[in-house]
C-alpha positions in Angstrom: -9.0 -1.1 -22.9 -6.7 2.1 -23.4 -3.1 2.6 -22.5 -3.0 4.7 -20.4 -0.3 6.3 -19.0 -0.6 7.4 -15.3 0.0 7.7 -11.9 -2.2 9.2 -10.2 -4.8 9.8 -7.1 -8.1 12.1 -7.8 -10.7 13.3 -5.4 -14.0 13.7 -5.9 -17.2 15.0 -4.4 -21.3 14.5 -4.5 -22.8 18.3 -4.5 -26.0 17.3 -3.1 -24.8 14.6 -0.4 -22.4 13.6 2.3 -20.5 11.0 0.4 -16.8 11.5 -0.7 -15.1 9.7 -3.2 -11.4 9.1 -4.5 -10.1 6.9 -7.7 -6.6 6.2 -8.1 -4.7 4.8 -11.2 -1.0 3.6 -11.6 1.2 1.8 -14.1 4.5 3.5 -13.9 4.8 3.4 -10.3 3.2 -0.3 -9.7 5.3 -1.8 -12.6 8.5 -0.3 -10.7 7.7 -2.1 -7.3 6.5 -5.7 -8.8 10.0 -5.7 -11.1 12.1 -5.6 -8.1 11.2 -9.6 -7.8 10.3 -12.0 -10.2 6.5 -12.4 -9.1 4.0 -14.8 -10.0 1.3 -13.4 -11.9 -1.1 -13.9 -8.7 1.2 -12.1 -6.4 1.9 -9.2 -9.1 -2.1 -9.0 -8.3 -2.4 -9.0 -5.0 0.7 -6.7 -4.6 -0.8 -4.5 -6.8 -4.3 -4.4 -4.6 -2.0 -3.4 -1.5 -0.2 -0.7 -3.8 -3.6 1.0 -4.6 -5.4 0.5 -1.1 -2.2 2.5 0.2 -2.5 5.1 -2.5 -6.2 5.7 -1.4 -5.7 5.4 2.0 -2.7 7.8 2.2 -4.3 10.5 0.6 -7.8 10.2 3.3 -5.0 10.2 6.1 -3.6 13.3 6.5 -0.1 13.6 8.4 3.6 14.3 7.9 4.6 10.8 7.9 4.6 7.2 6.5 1.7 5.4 6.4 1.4 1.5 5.9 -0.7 -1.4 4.9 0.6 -4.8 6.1 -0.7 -8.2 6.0 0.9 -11.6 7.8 -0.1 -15.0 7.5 0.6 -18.6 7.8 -0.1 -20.1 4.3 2.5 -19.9 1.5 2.5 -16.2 1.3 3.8 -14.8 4.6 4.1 -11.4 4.0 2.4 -8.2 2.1 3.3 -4.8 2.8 3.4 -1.4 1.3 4.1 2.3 2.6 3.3 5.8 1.0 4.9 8.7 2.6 3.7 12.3 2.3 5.4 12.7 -0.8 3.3 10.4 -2.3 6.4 8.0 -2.6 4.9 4.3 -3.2 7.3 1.3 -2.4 5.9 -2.4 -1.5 6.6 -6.3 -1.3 5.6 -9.9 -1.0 7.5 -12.3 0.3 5.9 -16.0 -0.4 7.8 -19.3 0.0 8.9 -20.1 -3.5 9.5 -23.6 -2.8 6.1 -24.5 -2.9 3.3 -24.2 -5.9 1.5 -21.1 -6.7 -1.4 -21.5 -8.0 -3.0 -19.3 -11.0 -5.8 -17.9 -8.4 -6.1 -17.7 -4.8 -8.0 -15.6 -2.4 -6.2 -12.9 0.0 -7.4 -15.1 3.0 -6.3 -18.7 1.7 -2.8 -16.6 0.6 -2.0 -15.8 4.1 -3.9 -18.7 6.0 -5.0 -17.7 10.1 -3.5 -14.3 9.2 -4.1 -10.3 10.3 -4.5 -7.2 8.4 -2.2 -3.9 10.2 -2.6 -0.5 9.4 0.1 1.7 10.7 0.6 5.9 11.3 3.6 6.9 11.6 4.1 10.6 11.9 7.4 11.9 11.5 7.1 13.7 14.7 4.2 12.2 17.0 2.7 8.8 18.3 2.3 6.0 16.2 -0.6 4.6 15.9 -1.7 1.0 14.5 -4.8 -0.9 13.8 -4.9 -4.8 13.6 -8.3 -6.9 11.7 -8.5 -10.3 10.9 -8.2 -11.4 7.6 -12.1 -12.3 7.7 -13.0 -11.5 4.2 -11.6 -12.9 0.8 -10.4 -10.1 -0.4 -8.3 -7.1 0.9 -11.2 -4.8 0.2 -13.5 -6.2 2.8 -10.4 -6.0 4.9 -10.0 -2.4 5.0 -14.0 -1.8 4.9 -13.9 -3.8 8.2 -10.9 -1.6 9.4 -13.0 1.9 8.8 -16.3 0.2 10.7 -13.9 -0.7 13.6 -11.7 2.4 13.4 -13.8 5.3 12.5 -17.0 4.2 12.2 -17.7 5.7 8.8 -19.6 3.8 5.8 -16.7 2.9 3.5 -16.2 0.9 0.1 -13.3 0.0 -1.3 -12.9 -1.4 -5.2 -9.8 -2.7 -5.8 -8.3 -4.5 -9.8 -4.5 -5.2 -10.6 -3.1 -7.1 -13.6 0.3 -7.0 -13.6 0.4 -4.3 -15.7 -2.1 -1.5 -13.8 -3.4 -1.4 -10.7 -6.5 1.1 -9.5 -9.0 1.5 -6.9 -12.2 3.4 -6.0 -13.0 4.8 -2.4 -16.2 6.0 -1.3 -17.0 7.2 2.2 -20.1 8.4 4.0 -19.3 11.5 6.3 -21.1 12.4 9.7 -24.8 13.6 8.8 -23.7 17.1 9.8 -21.7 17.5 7.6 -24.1 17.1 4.5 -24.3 19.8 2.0 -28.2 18.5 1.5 -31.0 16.4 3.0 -30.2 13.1 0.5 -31.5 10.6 2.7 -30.8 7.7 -0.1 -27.2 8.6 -1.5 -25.3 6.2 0.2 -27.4 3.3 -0.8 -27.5 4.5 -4.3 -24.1 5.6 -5.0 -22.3 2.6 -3.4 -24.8 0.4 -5.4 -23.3 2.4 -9.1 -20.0 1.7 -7.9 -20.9 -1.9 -7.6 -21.6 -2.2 -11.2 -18.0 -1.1 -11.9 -16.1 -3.3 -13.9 -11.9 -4.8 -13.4 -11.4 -3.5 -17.2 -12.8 0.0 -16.3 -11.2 0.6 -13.3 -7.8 -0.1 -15.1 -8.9 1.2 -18.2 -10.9 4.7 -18.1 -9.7 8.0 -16.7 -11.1 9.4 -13.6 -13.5 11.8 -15.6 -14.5 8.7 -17.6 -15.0 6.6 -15.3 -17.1 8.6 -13.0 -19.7 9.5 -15.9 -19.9 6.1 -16.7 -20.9 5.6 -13.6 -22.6 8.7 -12.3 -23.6 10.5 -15.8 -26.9 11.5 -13.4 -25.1 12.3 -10.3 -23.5 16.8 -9.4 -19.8 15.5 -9.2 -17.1 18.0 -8.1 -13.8 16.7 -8.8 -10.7 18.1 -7.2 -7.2 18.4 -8.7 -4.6 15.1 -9.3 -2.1 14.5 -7.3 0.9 12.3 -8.9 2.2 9.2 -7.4 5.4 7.6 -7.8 7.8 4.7 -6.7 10.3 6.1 -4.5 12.2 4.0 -1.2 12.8 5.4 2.0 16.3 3.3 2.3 19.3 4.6 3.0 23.0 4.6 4.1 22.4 6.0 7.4 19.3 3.9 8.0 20.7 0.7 6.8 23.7 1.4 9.1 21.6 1.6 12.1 20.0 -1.5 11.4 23.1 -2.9 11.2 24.1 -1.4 14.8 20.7 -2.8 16.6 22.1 -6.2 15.4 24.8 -6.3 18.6 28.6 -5.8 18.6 29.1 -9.7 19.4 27.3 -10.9 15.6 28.9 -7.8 13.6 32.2 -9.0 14.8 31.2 -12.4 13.7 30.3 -11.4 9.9 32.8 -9.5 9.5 35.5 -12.1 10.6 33.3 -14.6 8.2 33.1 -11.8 4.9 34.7 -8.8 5.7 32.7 -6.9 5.5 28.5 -6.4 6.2 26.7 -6.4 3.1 23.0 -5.6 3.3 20.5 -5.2 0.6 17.3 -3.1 0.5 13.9 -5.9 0.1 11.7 -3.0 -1.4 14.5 -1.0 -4.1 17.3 -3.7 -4.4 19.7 -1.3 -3.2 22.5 -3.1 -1.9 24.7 -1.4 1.0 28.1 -2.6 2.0 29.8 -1.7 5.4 33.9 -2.4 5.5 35.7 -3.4 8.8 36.9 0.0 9.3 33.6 2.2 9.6 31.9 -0.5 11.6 35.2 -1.4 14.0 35.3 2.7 14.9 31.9 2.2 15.8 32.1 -0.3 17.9 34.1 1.2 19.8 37.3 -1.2 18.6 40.7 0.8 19.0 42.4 -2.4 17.0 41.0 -4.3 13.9 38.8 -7.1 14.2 41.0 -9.7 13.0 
């Protein structure tokens, strides 16, 4: 398999059908979100899914905004989340209970046992919207094809590898019949079943060019420009601080009798924030010191 070095979301089209496509392909920006934590192996791979299913997903929904994948359950792992903004900014995490045994393989669904997919638009300026499936399928890709059946009603298929090192996925999608550029009654059928012979090692291991001719070497392909990805958080001092605030004056008084000060650090960057007695006590609306 090659080394490659990328981080990156492609689109592509079929001239003669309906059918979209998109392949995305990080290293960089995947191996900055797993290092933040000292992940098992399996959890560096199932992170890794969630961290190219919000690549693809980001770049199909189109708004000024953050847009996230997040899945809660009841087994050992009891969280999975990751966000990409319109900048293409990637962050993510997984929170698991370390005290028990992880084993070497696991499924998405017997990770987060009785659990629920959410997939959340958040426009900077606008309603936010969420959609909520049940963790029905093994795997996160069956997830989200289940969420685009429910949601918009459009034929989707979702490939998804990670290895701790690289993480890619593949994205096809049927559009409304009016909006075919030909009368190819049988693309779907046959395009999603080339896809399926798609290896783990290929999706991690080819370029987007590549990859597509290894699969469609038959097929009128029109393939758009890349767009880069990268990690980036949206945490900061101001943000952190408001958190903070929503916490109530009663408890802030409280930690910072206890510490003080209010120390807070970021889950997705490892940024750490710290709040003194002063700022916080002006805040609060405290003419004297808290002690």
């Amino acid at each position: 398999m090659n080394n490659l070095t990328i981080n990156e979301i492609q689109r592509f089209s079929f001239d003669s059908s309906n059918v979209r496509g998109e392949r995305v392909l990080l290293n960089k920006a995947y191996q900055e979100i797993i290092k933040r934590k000292d992940y098992p192996l399996v959890l560096e791979k199932l992170l890794g899914e969630f961290v190219a299913a919000i690549a693809l997903l980001r770049d199909i929904v189109k708004i000024d905004g953050v847009l996230t994948i997040q899945a809660k359950g009841n087994g050992f792992l009891s969280t999975l989340m990751t966000e990409c903004d319109e900048h293409q900014n990637l962050r993510g995490i997984a929170q698991w209970d370390d005290s028990q045994v992880v084993p070497d393989v696991i499924s998405l669904k017997e990770a987060l046992k009785g659990g629920y997919l959410a997939i959340t638009i958040q426009p900077r300026n606008g309603q936010r919207y969420q959609g909520i499936v049940e963790l029905v399928g093994d795997t996160l890709s069956e997830c989200l094809e289940q969420y685009f059946s429910q949601s918009e009603q459009l034929p989707s298929r979702v490939w998804l590898a990670a290895n701790g090192a690289q993480c890619g996925g593949l994205f096809l999608q049927r559009l409304p019949d009016e909006q075919a550029k030909a009368n190819d009654e049988d693309a779907w059928e046959r395009l999603t079943h080339l896809a399926s012979t798609v290896k783990e090692e290929e999706l991690l291991g080819l370029e987007t060019g590549e990859l597509l001719h290894r699969l469609y070497h038959e097929e009128e392909i029109r393939l758009y420009e890349a767009k880069s990805m990268q990690f980036g958080c949206s945490c900061s001092r101001q943000r952190t601080l408001d958190a903070i605030m929503s916490l109530g004056s009663e408890e802030i008084r409280e930690v910072l009798i206890e510490q003080g000060s209010v120390k807070v650090d970021c889950q997705f960057c490892a940024e750490e924030y710290e709040f003194f007695e002063s700022e916080l006590a002006e805040l609060l609306g405290d003419e004297a010191k808290i002690h």
